[in-house]
C-alpha positions in Angstrom: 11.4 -16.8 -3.2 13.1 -17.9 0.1 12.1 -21.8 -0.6 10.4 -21.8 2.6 6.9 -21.8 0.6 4.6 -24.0 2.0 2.1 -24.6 -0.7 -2.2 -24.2 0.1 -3.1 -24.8 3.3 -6.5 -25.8 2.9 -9.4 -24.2 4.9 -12.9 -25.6 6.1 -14.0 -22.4 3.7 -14.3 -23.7 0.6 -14.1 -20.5 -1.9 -10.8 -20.0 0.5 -9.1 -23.5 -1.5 -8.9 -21.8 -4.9 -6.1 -21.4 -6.6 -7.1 -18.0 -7.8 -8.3 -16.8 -4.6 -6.5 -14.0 -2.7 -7.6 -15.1 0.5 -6.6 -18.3 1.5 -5.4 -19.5 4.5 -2.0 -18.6 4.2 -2.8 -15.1 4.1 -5.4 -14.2 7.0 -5.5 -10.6 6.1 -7.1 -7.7 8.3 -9.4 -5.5 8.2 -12.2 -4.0 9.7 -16.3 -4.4 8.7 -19.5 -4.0 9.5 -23.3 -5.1 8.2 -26.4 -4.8 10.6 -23.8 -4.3 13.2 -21.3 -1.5 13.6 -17.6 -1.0 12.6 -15.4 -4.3 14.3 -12.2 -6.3 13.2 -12.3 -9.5 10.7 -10.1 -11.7 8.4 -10.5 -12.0 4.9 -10.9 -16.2 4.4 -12.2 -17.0 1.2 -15.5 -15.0 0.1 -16.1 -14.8 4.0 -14.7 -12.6 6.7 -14.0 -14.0 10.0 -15.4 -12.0 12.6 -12.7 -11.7 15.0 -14.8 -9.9 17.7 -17.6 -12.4 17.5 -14.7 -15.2 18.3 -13.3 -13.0 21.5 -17.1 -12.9 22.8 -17.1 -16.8 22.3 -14.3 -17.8 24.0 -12.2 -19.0 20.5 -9.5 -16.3 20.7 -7.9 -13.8 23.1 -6.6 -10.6 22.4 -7.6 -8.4 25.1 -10.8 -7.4 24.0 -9.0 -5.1 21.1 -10.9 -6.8 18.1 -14.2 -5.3 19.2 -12.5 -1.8 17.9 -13.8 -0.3 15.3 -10.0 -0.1 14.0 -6.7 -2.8 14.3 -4.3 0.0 16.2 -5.0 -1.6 19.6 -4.4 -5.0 18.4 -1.3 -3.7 16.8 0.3 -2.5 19.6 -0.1 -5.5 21.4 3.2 -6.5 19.6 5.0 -9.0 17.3 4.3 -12.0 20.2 0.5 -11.3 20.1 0.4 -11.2 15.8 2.3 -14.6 15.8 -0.3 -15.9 18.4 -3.2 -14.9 16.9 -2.3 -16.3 13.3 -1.6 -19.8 15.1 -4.7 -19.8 16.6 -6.7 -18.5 13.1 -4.8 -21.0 11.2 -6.5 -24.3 13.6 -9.8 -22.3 13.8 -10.4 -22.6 9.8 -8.7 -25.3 9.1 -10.9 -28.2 8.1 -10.1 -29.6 11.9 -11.7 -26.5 13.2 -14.9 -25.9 15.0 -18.0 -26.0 13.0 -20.4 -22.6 13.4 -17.5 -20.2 13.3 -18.8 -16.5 13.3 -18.2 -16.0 9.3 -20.4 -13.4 7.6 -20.6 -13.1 3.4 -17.9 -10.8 2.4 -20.7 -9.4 -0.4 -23.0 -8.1 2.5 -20.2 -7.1 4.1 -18.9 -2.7 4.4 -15.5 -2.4 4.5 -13.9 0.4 6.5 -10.3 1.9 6.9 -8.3 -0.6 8.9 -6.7 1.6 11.0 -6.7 5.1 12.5 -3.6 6.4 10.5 -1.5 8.2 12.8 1.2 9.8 10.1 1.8 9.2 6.6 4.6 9.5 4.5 5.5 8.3 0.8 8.9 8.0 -0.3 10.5 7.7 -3.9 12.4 4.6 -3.6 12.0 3.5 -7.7 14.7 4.2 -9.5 13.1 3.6 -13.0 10.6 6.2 -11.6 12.6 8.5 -10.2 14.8 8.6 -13.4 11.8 8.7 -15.7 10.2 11.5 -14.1 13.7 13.2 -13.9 14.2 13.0 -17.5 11.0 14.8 -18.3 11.9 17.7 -16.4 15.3 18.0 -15.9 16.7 16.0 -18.8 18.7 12.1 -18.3 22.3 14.0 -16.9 20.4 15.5 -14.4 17.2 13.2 -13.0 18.6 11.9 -10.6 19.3 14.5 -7.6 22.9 13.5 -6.1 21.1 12.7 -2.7 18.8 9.5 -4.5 21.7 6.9 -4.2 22.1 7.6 -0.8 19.2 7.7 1.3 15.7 7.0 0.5 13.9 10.5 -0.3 10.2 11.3 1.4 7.8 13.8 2.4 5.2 14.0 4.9 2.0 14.0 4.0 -1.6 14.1 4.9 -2.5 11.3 7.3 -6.4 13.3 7.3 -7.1 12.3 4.0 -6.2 8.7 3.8 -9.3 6.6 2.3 -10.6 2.9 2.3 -10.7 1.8 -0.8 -14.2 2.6 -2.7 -14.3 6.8 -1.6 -14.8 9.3 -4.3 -12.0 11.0 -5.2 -12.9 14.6 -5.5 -10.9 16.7 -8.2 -9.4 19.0 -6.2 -8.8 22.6 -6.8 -5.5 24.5 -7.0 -3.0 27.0 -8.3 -1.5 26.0 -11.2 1.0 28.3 -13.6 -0.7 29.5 -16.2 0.9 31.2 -19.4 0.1 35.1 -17.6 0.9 33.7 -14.2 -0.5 31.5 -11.4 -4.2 30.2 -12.5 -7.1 29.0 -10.0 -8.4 25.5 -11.2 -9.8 22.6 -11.1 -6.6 20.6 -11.8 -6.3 19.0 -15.4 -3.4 16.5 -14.6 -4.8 14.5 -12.2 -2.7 11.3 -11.8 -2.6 7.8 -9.8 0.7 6.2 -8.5 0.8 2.6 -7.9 2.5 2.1 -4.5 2.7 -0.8 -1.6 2.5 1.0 1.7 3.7 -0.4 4.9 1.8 -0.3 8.3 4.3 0.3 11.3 3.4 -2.0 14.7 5.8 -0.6 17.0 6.1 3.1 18.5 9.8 4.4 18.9 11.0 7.0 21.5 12.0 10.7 20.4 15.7 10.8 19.8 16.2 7.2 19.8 17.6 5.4 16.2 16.6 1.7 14.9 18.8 -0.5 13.0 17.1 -2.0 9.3 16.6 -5.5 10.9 14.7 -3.9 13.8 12.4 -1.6 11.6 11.7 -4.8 9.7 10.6 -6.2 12.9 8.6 -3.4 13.5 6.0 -3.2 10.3 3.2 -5.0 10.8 1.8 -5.6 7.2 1.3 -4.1 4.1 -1.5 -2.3 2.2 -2.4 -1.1 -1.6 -2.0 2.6 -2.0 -2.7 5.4 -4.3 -1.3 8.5 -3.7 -3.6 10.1 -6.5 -1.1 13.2 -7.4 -2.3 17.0 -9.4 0.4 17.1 -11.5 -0.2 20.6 -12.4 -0.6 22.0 -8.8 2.5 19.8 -7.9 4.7 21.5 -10.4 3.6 25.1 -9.6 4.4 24.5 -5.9 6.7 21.9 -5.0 10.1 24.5 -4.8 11.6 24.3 -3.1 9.9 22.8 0.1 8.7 19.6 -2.1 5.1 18.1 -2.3 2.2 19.8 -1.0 -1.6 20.7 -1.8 -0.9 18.5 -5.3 -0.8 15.5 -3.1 -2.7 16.5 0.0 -6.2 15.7 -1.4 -6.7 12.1 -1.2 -4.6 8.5 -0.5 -6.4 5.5 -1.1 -5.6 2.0 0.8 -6.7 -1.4 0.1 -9.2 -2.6 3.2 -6.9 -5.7 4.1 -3.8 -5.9 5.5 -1.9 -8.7 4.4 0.5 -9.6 7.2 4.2 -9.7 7.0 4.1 -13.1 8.0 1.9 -14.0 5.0 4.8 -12.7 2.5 7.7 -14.4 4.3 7.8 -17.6 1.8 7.6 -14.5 -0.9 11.0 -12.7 0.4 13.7 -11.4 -2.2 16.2 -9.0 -3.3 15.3 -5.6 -4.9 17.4 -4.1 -7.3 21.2 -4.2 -7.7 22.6 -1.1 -5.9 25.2 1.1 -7.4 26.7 2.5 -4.1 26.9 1.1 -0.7 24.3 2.5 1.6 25.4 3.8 4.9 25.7 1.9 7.9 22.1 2.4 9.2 20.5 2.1 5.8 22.3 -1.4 5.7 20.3 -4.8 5.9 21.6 -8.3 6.7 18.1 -10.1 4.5 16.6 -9.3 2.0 14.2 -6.7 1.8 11.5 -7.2 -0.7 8.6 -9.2 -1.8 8.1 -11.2 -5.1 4.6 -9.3 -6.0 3.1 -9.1 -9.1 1.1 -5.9 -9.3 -0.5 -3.2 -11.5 -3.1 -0.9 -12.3 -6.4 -1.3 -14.6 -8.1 2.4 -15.5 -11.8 1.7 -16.6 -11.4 -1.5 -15.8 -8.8 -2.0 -18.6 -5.0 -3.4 -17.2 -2.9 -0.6 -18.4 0.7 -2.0 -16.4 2.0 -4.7 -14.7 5.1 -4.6 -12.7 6.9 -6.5 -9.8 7.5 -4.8 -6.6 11.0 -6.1 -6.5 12.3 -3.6 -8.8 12.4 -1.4 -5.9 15.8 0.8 -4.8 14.9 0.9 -1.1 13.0 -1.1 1.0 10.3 0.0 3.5 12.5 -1.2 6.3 15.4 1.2 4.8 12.7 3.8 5.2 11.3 3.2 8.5 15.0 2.9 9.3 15.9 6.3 7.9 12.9 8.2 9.3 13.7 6.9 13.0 17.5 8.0 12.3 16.9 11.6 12.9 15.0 11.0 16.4 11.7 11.3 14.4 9.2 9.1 16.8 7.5 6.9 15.2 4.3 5.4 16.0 1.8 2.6 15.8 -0.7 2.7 13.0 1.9 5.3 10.9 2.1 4.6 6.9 4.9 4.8 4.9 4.1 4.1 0.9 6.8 3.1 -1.1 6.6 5.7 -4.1 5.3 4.8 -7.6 6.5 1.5 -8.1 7.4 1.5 -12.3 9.5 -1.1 -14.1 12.0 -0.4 -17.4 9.4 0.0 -19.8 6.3 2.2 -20.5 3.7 -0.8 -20.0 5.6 -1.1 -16.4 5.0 2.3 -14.8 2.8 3.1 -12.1 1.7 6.3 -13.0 0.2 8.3 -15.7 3.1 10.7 -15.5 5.3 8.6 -16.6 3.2 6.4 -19.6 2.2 9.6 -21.4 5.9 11.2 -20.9 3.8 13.8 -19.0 0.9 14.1 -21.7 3.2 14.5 -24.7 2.2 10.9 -25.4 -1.4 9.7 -25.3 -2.2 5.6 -24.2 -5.4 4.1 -26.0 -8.2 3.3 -22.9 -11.6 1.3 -24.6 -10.5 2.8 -27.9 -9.6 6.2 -26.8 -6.7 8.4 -26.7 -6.0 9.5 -23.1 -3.5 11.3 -20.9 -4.7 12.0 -17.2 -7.4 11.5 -15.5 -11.2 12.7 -16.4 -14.1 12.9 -14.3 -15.8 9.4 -14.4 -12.6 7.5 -14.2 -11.8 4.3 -12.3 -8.4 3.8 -10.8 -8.1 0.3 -9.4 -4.8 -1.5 -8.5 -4.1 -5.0 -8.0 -1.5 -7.6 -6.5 -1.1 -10.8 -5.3 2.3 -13.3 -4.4 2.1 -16.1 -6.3 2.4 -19.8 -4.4 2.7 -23.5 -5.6 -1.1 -24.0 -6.0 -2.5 -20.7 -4.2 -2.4 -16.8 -4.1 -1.3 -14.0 -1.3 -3.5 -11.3 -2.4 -4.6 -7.8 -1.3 -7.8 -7.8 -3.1 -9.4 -4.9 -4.7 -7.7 -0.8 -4.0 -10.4 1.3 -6.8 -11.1 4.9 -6.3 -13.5 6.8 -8.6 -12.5 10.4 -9.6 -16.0 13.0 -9.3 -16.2 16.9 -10.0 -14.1 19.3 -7.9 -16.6 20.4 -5.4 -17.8 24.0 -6.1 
């Protein structure tokens, strides 16, 4: 950590004041809700949300009217000035000098929607343990690594259509997969999660212009959970040599809140140690990561745990490196930072990896397992851990159901 953590700030929310809570006032997360009333912007304090519209219509804030949206792009682009206004002005509403009869509603009544209208999203590959692991299984240890992987971080586009709050059914999807006559129609029977931090972007770029590390840094507004649920069969069959396609396409899964980059300042470190220098506009002058403890739990049971600074590149290095071609970026774009895995089996974030792509079964409630089956429950967790308090994301769970027929 930077040193610069503050310790608990306490709230006039009570359930916000615990240690184990993932919402306490140094994390004002957003998101966006609704109960008898439709689809409008809140923060996540305690086991209440904030309604953030409710406070514009009384007078307690100002934001231009955006938080009446039914997602947080307008707010967003309002720019870095209006986030650091806005978390000034949350911080004196709920703290216990704050005005009584704030506009809270019971985060258990509570629906929770996706936070934004996603724009574009693409996931990148920026662990090196994974990217090595997964390289071994395929291509053998002298080879996993493509020659590129040092250099730049790696990415495809992907499907900003089928990004989901957290809670959607995952639907099996169908696909061609090689069979031992040829290509076979099929529901896919290596369906996989990847554990991955995904990045919201709060500033558009211009087409042909280029942004420095520090700047793109600047530029991401907060981070989500994400689960770029992967067909591993359908992604073999098809991925030469254009990369990725219908075996990721299907469905993305973000947590509801967006914890703020200004929440995981005091968290701030280095990833890992590079090997080669990057070039100059891959360079940063801070560090780039977060001290996050996170996993993933499959019917409930924890089956990893890593820490998101074992990360290669940063999202900044990827914003960075997306911009550098020209490639306009815009507010309310995702980037997700690839399956975040560790050194060791009980440290990778996907299935993939843990089984050495099936060849080697994990117990789940007493059973032998592999990938995915109908029924499943793939939920992913983190939080930054303070003197006295937690920065967390709360739940990201996605249940997998029946290809449709």
């Amino acid at each position: 950590m930077t040193g610069a953590e503050p310790g608990l700030m306490p709230s006039q929310v009570l359930s916000a004041n615990r240690p184990d809570c993932d919402f306490p006032l140094n994390n004002l997360p957003y998101g966006v809700f609704s109960d008898d009333r439709g689809p409008r912007c809140g923060v996540a304090i305690g086991d209440r949300i904030l309604d953030l519209a409710a406070c514009e219509a009384q007078g307690l804030l100002d934001a231009g009217g955006t938080f009446a949206a039914p997602r947080m792009n307008d707010f967003i682009a309002r720019g870095p000035d209006a986030w650091a206004a806005a978390r000034a002005r949350l911080t004196a509403l709920l703290s216990p000098d704050g005005p009584r009869d704030l506009p809270l509603v019971a985060m258990a009544g509570a629906r929770l929607h996706l936070p934004i209208r996603v724009e574009g999203f693409t996931d990148f590959y920026a662990s090196r343990h994974h990217a090595f692991n997964v390289g071994c299984l395929f291509r053998g240890p002298d080879n996993a690594l493509p020659p590129q992987w040092d250099h730049m971080p790696i990415g495809y586009n992907g499907r900003a259509s089928s990004v989901m709050v957290s809670g959607t059914p995952v639907y099996r999807p169908m696909g061609q997969v090689a069979g031992p006559a040829g290509p076979e129609w099929t529901a896919s029977r290596r369906l996989d999660l990847e554990l991955e931090l995904g990045a919201i972007v709060g500033a558009a770029t211009a087409l042909g212009t280029r942004i420095t590390v520090d700047q793109a840094e600047d530029m991401i507004f907060g981070h989500v959970l994400l689960n770029d649920w992967s067909a591993r069969d359908i992604q073999a069959w098809e991925y030469q040599p254009l990369g990725p396609f219908q075996g990721k396409a299907f469905a993305t899964t973000i947590s509801p809140w967006i914890v703020t980059r200004a929440a995981l300042e005091p968290f701030r470190r280095a990833g890992a140690a590079r090997t080669v220098d990057p070039m100059p506009h891959l360079r940063d002058s801070r560090p780039g990561f977060h001290d996050l403890a996170m996993g993933w739990t499959l019917n409930g049971q924890v089956m990893a745990r890593v820490n998101y600074a074992v990360m290669h590149w940063s999202q900044a290095q990827a914003l960075a490196h997306h911009a550098s071609s020209g490639c306009p970026m815009n507010v309310g774009d995702l980037l997700g930072s690839g399956t975040i895995s560790g050194p060791t089996p009980d440290q990778t974030g996907a299935l993939l990896e843990m089984t050495r792509n099936g060849q080697q079964p994990v117990t789940v409630n007493g059973q032998p397992r592999t990938f995915l089956q109908d029924g499943d429950e793939v939920g992913l967790f983190a939080h930054a851990q303070g003197a006295g308090y937690r920065v967390g994301f709360g739940p990201c769970t996605g249940r997998v159901m029946p290809a449709l027929p």
